[in-house]
C-alpha positions, 0 to 999 in steps of 0.5 A: 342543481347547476355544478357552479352553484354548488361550488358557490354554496360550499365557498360559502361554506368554508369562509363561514367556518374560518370567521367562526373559528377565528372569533372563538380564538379571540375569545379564549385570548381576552385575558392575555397580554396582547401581543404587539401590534405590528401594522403591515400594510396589505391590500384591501379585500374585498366584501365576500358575503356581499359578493356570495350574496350576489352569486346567490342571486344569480344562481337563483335567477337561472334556476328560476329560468330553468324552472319557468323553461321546464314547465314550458317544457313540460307543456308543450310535452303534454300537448304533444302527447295529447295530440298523439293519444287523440291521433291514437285513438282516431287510428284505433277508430278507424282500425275498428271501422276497417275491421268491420268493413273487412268483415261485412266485405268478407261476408258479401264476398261469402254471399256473392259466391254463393250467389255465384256458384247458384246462377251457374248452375242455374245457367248450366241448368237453362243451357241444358234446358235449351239444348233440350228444346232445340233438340226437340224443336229440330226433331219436330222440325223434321216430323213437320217437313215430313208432313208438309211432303205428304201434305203435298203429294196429297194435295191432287187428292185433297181437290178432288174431296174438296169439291165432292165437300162442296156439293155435299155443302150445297145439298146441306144448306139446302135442307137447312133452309127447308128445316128454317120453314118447317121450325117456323111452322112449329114454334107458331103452333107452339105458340098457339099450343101455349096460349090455349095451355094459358087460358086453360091455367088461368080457368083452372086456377079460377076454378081452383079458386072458386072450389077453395073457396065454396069448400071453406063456405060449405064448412064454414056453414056446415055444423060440426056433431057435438061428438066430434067438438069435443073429440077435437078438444079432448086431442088439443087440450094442454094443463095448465099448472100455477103456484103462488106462495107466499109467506105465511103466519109464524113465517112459514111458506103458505102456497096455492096450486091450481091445475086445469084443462084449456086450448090455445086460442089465437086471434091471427096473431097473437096466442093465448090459454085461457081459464076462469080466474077459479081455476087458478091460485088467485082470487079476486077480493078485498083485501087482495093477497100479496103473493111472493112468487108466481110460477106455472107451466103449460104442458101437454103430454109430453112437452111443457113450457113456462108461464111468463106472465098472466093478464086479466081480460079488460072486458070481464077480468074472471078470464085470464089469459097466458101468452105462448109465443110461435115456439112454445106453440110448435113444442106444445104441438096441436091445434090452435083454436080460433077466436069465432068470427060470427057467434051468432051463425048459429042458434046453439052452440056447444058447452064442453066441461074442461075439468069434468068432462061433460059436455052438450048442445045449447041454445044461447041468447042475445041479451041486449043490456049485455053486449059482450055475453050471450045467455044460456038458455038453460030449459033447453039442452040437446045431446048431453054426455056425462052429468051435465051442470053448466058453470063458471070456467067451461069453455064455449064453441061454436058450431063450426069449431071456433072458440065463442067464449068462457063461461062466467058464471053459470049463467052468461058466457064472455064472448071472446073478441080480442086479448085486451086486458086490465092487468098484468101480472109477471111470474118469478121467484120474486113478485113482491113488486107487483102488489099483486094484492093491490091488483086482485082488490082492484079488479075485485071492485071491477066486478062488483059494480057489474050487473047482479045477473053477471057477477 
């Protein structure tokens, strides 16, 4: 607070204590007599509490002055001081950004000394390297001059060798020329030499040929013994194994295995073992059975591969037939037989048990009504071995080895053409799909409305 003002305030203070003292005086004398008044003529004085009141006024304008001056004060105080931080803090940016550039200027500097210290010792090592060459080119340099003198003293003798080289060339270039005729000569007699060879290949290959061929004429018409058919077989032949099961009464397991001997027969591309539709599990009749499974194998001694599928021959569905792929035939091993290309080269043929061991040379016969079979003509049999009883399932070759057919019944024979077929039936833990029994009646009415002699 300013010092006058202060001394205002405490004027104020002691006027106001002496008026209130002298109304207390007054107030204690109303009951006295009042003493004489004696007018005295003095100055007029002035209002003192207007005249404070004034001062007051004043004094509050000047602190208000002062205020209103601090807070500008004040502001422009913390502007300054806003100014400074913000140049603070931009010093202190740079000061960072300084030491940063002082440290990686630091690090280059570490680096290109290093850099330094390595491209002088590569330089000290190229400067010792090129020392080292100069040396040794000064050094060949010398060899060098000392050849080139001996070179020189040498030269007479070199002229003289020269020319013996050059008569020696001469007589050179001269039997060259003469081995030219003689090699010309030669690479026509060669010539003529290779024309003869060719013809002589191309005869001898025609003759090949032509012996080849007569070798596979005389066999193809040449009869095979009985004998030695049914040898072939008995080498070749493979078991084939089928299980069919199914669900039987009371829910038990009802199954059916049927084994027997067959060959491989082939058509030129595709291969099959064949059998009579007896010797497997499945039976042809009305009402057919609904099998649950179908499995079976092919084996031979000492491989076996499994059946895939099982389809019935479109011409007479009694023989079925079971696909074997190039690979099975090579596990399997043995011959395979082909499908006969002329049946009936011969009068007879030759009948082969497959699971009785029997066999025997028989006449068959064409039987016009029934193109796909031929007749055994049974008051004839030649060269029987074992208890001779043609019936359904024996297989049939021709004389000259090949596959004819497979016996029907005990009568007539299906001459095996090719592999169409009426149905399919594919093996698995689970056929119940298929209505195998569906099928089986199905082909079952196939054979019935066959001729009486073929079923």
């Amino acid at each position: 607070m300013n010092r006058s003002i202060l001394i205002v305030i405490c004027d104020f203070l002691l006027l106001s204590l002496l008026t209130f003292s002298t109304d207390i005086n007054r107030m204690a004398d109303e009951n006295t007599q009042p003493p004489t008044r004696i007018a005295v003529a003095t100055n007029t004085v002035p209002d003192t509490g207007k005249d404070l009141a004034a001062v007051m006024k004043l004094a509050l304008e000047e602190e208000r002055k002062g205020h209103s001056q601090l807070q500008q004060q004040l502001a422009a105080a913390r502007e300054v001081a806003n100014q400074q931080q913000a140049a603070l803090n931009a010093r202190a940016q740079d000061y960072q950004r300084l030491q940063q550039q002082l440290a990686s200027a630091q690090t280059n500097l570490e680096s290109l000394n290093h850099q330094l210290q390595d491209n002088s010792a590569q330089a000290q090592q190229k400067l010792t390297t090129t020392q080292a060459e100069a040396q040794r080119q000064s050094e060949l340099a010398a060899v060098l001059r000392q050849q080139l003198d001996q070179l020189s003293k040498s030269n007479l003798l070199a002229q003289a060798e020269k020319q013996k080289l050059a008569q020696q060339l001469q007589l050179a270039e001269a039997e060259r020329h003469a081995a030219t005729e003689r090699a010309a000569l030669m690479q026509q007699e060669v010539q003529a030499t290779r024309a003869e060879n060719t013809k002589l290949a191309e005869g001898f290959k025609s003759l090949a040929t032509n012996s080849s061929q007569l070798t596979q004429e005389i066999r193809a018409n040449t009869p095979l013994a009985p004998n030695l058919i049914f040898s072939q077989f008995v080498s070749n032949r493979i078991a084939a194994n089928i299980l069919a099961s199914r669900t039987g009464f009371l829910g038990g397991n009802s199954s059916n295995n049927k084994e027997t001997k067959t060959v491989l027969v082939t058509d030129g591309t595709n291969t099959y073992a064949l059998c009579h539709v007896k010797d497997t599990p499945l039976k042809l009749w009305d009402p057919g059975t609904d099998w649950d499974a179908l499995t079976g194998t092919l084996a031979d001694s000492a491989t076996q591969v499994a059946i895939r599928s099982l389809s019935f021959n479109q011409a007479d569905p009694r023989v079925v037939m079971m696909p074997v792929s190039p690979a099975e035939v090579r596990q399997l091993g043995g011959r395979v037989y082909h499908i006969s290309s002329d049946p009936f080269k011969f009068q007879d043929a030759v009948l082969v048990g497959a699971d009785e061991g029997y066999y025997g040379e028989c006449n068959f016969q064409i039987d016009l009504n029934t193109p796909h079979y031929v007749k055994l003509d049974r008051s004839l049999f030649r060269g029987l071995f074992g208890k001779f009883n043609p019936s359904r399932g024996d297989l049939v070759f021709s004389r000259t080895g090949e596959l004819l057919g497979i016996m029907v019944n005990g009568t007539y024979c299906l001459m095996i053409h090719n592999f169409a077929s009426a149905a399919t039936l594919q093996f698995g833990s689970d056929v119940r799909a298929e209505h195998t029994g569906s099928i089986l009646s199905q082909l079952y009415f196939d054979v019935f409305n066959m001729p009486l002699r073929l079923q």
